[in-house]
C-alpha positions in Angstrom: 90.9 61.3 -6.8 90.2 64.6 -4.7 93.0 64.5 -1.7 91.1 65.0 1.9 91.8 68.1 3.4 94.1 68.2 6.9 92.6 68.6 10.0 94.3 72.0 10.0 92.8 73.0 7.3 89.4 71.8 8.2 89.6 74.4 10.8 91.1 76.6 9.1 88.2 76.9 7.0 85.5 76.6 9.7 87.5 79.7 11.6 87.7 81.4 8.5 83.6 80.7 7.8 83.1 82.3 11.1 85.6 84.9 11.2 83.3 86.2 7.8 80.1 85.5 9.8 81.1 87.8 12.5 81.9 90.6 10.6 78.9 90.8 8.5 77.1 90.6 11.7 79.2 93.5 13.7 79.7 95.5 10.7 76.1 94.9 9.2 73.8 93.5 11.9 73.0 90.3 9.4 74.0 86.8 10.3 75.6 85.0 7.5 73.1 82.9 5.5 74.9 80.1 4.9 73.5 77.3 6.9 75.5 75.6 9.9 77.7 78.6 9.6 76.5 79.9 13.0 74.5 78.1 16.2 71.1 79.0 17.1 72.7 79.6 20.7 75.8 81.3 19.4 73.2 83.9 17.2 71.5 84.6 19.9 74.1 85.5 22.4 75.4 87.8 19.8 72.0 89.9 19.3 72.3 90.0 22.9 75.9 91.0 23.4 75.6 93.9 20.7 73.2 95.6 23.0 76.2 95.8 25.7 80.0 95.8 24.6 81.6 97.0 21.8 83.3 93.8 20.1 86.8 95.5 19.8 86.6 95.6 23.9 87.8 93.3 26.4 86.6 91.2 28.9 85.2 93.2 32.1 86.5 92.9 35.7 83.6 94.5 37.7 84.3 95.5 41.5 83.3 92.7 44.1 82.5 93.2 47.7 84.7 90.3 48.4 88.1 89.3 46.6 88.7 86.2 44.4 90.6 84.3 47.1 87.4 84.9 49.8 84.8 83.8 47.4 87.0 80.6 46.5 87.7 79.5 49.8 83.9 80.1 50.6 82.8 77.8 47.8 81.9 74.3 47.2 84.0 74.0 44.6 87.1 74.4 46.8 87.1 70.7 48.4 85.5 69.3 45.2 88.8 70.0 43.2 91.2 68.7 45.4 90.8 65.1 44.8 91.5 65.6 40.8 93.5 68.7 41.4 96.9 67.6 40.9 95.6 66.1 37.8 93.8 68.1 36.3 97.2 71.0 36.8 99.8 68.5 35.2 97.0 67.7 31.8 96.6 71.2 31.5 100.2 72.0 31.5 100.6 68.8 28.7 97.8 69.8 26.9 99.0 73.6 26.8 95.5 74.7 28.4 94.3 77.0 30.7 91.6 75.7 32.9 89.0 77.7 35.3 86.5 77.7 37.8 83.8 80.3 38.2 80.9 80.8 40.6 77.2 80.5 39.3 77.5 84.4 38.7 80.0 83.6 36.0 83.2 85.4 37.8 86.3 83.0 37.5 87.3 81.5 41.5 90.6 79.5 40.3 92.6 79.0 37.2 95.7 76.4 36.6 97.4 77.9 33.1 100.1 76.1 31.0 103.2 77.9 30.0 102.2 78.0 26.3 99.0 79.8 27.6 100.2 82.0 30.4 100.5 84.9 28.3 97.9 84.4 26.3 95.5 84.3 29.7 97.0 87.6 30.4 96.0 89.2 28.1 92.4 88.3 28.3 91.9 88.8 31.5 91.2 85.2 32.2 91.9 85.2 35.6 90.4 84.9 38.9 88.2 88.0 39.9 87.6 88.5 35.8 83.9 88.0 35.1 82.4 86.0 31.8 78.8 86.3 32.2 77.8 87.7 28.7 77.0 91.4 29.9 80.9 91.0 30.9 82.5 89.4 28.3 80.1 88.7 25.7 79.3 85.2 23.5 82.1 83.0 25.3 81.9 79.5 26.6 81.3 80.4 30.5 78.3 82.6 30.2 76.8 79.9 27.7 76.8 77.2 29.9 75.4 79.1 32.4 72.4 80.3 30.2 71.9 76.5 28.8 72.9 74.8 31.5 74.6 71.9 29.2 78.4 71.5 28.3 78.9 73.0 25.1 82.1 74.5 22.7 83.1 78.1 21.7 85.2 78.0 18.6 87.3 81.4 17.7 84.9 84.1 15.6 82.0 82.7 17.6 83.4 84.6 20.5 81.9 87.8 20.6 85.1 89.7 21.4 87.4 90.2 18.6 90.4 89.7 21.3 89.3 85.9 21.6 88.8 84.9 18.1 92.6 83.4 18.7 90.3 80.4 21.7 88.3 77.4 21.7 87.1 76.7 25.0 84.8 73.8 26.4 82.8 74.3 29.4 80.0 72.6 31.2 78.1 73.7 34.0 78.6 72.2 37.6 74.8 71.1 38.8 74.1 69.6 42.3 73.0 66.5 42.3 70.4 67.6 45.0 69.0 70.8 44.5 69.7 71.1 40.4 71.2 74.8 41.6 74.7 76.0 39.4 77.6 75.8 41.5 79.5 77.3 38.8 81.3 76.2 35.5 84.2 74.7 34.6 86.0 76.1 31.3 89.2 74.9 29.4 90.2 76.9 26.7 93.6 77.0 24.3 94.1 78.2 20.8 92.1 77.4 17.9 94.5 75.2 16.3 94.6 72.9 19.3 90.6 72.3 18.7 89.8 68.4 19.5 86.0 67.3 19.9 87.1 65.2 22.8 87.3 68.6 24.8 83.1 69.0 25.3 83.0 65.4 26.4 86.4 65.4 28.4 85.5 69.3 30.4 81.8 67.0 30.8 83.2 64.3 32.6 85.4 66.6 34.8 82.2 68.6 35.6 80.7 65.6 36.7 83.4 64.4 38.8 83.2 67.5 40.2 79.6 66.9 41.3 80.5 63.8 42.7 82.8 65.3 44.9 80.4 68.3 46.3 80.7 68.4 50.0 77.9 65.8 51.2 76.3 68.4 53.6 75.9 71.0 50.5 75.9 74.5 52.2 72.9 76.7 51.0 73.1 79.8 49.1 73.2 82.9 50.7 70.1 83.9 49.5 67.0 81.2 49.0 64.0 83.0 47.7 60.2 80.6 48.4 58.0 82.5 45.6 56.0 79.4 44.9 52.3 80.0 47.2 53.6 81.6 50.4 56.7 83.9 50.1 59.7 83.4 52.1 63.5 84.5 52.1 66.3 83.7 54.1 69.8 85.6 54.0 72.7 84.3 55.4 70.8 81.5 57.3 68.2 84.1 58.6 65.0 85.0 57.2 63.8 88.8 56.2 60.9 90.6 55.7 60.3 92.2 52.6 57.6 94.0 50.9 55.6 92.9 47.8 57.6 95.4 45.5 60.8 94.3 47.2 60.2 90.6 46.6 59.3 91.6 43.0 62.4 93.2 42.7 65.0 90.7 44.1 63.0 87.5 41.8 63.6 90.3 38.3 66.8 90.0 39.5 67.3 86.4 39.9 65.5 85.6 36.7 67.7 88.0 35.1 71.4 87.0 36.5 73.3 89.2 33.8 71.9 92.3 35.6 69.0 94.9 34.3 69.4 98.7 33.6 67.6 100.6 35.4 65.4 101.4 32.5 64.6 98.0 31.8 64.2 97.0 35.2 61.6 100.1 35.4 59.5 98.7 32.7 60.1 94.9 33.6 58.7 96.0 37.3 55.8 98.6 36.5 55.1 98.3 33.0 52.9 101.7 31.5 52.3 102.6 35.3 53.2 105.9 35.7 55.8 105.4 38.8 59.1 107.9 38.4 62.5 105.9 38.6 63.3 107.9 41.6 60.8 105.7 43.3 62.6 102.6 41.9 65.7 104.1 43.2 64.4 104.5 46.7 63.4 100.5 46.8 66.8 99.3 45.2 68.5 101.4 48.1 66.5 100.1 50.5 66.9 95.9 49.4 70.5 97.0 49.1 70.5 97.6 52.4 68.3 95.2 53.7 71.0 92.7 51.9 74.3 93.8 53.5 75.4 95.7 50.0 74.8 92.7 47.6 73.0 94.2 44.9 75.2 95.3 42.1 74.8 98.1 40.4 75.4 99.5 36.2 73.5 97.0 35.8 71.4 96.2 38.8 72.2 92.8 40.0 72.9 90.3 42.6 76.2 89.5 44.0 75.4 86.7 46.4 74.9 82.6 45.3 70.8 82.3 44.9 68.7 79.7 45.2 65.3 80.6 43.8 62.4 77.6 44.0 60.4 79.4 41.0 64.0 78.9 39.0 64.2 75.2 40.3 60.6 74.3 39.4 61.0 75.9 35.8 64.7 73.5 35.3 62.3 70.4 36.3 59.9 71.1 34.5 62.1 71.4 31.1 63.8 68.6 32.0 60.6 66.7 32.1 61.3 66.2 35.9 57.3 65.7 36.6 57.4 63.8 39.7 60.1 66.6 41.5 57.9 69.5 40.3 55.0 68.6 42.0 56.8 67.9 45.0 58.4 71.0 44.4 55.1 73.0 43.7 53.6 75.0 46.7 51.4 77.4 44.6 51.4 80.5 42.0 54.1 81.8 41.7 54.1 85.2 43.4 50.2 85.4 42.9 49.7 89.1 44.3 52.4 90.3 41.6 51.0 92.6 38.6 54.8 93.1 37.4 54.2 92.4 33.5 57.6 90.5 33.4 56.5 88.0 36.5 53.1 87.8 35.5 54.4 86.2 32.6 56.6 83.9 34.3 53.4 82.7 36.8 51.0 82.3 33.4 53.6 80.0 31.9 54.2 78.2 35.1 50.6 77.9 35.9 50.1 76.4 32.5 53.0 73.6 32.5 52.1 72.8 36.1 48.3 71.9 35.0 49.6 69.6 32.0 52.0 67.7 34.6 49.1 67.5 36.6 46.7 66.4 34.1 49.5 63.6 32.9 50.3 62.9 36.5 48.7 58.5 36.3 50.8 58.1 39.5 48.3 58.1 42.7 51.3 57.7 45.2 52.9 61.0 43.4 49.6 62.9 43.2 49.0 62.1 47.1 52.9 63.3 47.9 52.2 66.4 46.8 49.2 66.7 49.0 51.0 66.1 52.0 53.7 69.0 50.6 51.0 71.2 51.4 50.8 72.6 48.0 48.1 75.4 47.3 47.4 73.9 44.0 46.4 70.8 45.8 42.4 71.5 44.5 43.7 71.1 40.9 45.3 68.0 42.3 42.5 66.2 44.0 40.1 66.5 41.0 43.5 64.3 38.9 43.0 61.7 42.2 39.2 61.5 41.7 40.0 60.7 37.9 41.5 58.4 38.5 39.9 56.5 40.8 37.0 56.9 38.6 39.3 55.7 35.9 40.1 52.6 38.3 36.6 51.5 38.9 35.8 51.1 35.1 
């Protein structure tokens, strides 16, 4: 009888499947065939990596307006740790792990590292101030979970970067409970050889203590975009005024948190219209302006937390979340828009929102989004009347 192979060599294998994988794919462009080999997630965040770093690179640390220390003691994070703090620091040091916090942008806030992994940490640049969003870093843990919004587990070779192969990391993203916005991640990594499946579930529990301990009185982002039916922003707790093109500029951005060239942002925002990108230029200056500095540049993108209704509505309405969408729902979204990119976005929204609607058998709902004010409330009168007609059959 066949001996069972080790747990070591089980991953030895797996690593060694993947290390393969990636190197057909880098040196190639073909994903191996062999099915299992690599996630559907993981494949795609490589495509999408290739067309920004060079795999042999390491992790980017792009400048910040603020430093790592202002934007942790600014976030909501900060008092949510405390109360598991000291335990978290002593398993990580037992566990020889290095654990982080990063903002919803995907730039790391905090970090407790082991001995065993200090050096290691180093070298990666996982530290605070050190961004792992994918355009930064490429396929890694971080910049999954905040694209999926669901804890999840990068094994070596599925890391883009050839200078991670050597991790596993777990990470799950930190939700509130209220307004479904990230707060940020939270991402425990060590060596391959140290894999255990208990770390997605363990970094998903932690995530959700984290939650727990949110402050009560959640501050808001700094910047909460209304593009549902009548446009509205607020900055810093005060509203602006922006033009059409400007408000179709900051929600490409939003829906687009790794950042945009200015090529694609061109075509995302005009299309075939024949507008020079000196024009585009002019308006990204001026919205820079307009928001203190906070737009990023090489790519274009936003350096302040968002809240974004359009973003909310779409999250409830994939996690089947009828009853908050249509309390959430105050009309097309930006309706006046002919950016090909948003228009998209509305039609799909426009198109979900009318089956919720059309399932909707819950008068009391139906009527709570009436008194919401919604300017889709037409579509949902003529779903009251049917069902009263329904009711006196």
């Amino acid at each position: 009888m066949p001996q069972r192979p080790s747990r070591g060599e089980i991953l030895e294998q797996r690593r060694q499947a993947l290390a393969e994988a990636w190197q057909a794919f880098v040196h190639d462009g073909v994903l191996s065939a062999a099915s299992g080999v690599v996630s559907a997630e993981v494949a795609g965040s490589w495509r999408r990596s290739l067309q920004h770093l060079n795999p042999w690179s390491t992790p980017l640390t792009p400048e910040a307006p603020l430093s790592p220390q202002a934007l942790w003691e600014a976030s909501p994070l900060n008092p949510a740790i405390q109360p598991i703090q000291a335990e978290l620091e002593m398993l990580v040091e037992e566990g020889s792990l290095v654990a982080a916090l990063t903002d919803g942008l995907g730039r790391v806030l905090w970090t407790t590292v082991s001995q065993y992994m200090q050096e290691t940490a180093t070298d990666a640049h996982f530290v605070p101030g050190s961004c792992w969003d994918e355009r930064s870093a490429g396929t890694n843990a971080i910049a999954l979970a905040l694209r999926h919004r669901h804890p999840l587990i990068v094994f070596a070779a599925e890391h883009y970067l050839r200078c991670l192969h050597g991790w596993v990391c777990y990470a799950a993203p930190v939700l509130h409970p209220q307004t479904a916005e990230t707060i940020g991640v939270l991402c425990i990594g060590t060596t391959w050889d140290k894999h255990t499946p208990l770390g997605e579930r363990a970094v998903a529990e932690l995530a959700h203590t984290l939650r727990r301990h949110l402050p009560a009185s959640q501050r808001q982002a700094e910047l909460q975009i209304h593009a549902m039916g009548v446009a509205r922003v607020l900055f810093r707790g005060q509203e602006i005024h922006l033009s059409l093109r400007q408000m179709e500029i900051l929600c490409l951005l939003v829906l687009n948190p790794q950042g945009l060239p200015l090529a694609e942002l061109h075509s995302s925002l005009y299309g075939d219209t024949p507008v020079t990108t000196a024009s585009l230029k002019a308006e990204l200056s001026h919205l820079r302006h307009i928001l203190g500095g906070q737009i990023g540049s090489r790519p274009y993108r936003l350096l302040v937390s968002t809240w974004a209704d359009f973003v909310i509505l779409w999250q409830m309405l994939k996690d089947q979340q009828a009853d908050k969408a249509l309390g959430l729902y105050r009309g097309a979204f930006l309706p006046n828009s002919v950016s090909p990119e948003l228009e998209e976005w509305r039609h799909c929204i426009e198109v979900v929102m009318e089956q919720v609607v059309a399932d909707c058998r819950d008068p009391e709902v139906l009527l709570a989004s009436l008194t919401q004010g919604s300017q889709g409330s037409e579509r949902v009168r003529e779903r009251l009347l049917e069902l009263a007609g329904q009711g006196d059959d």
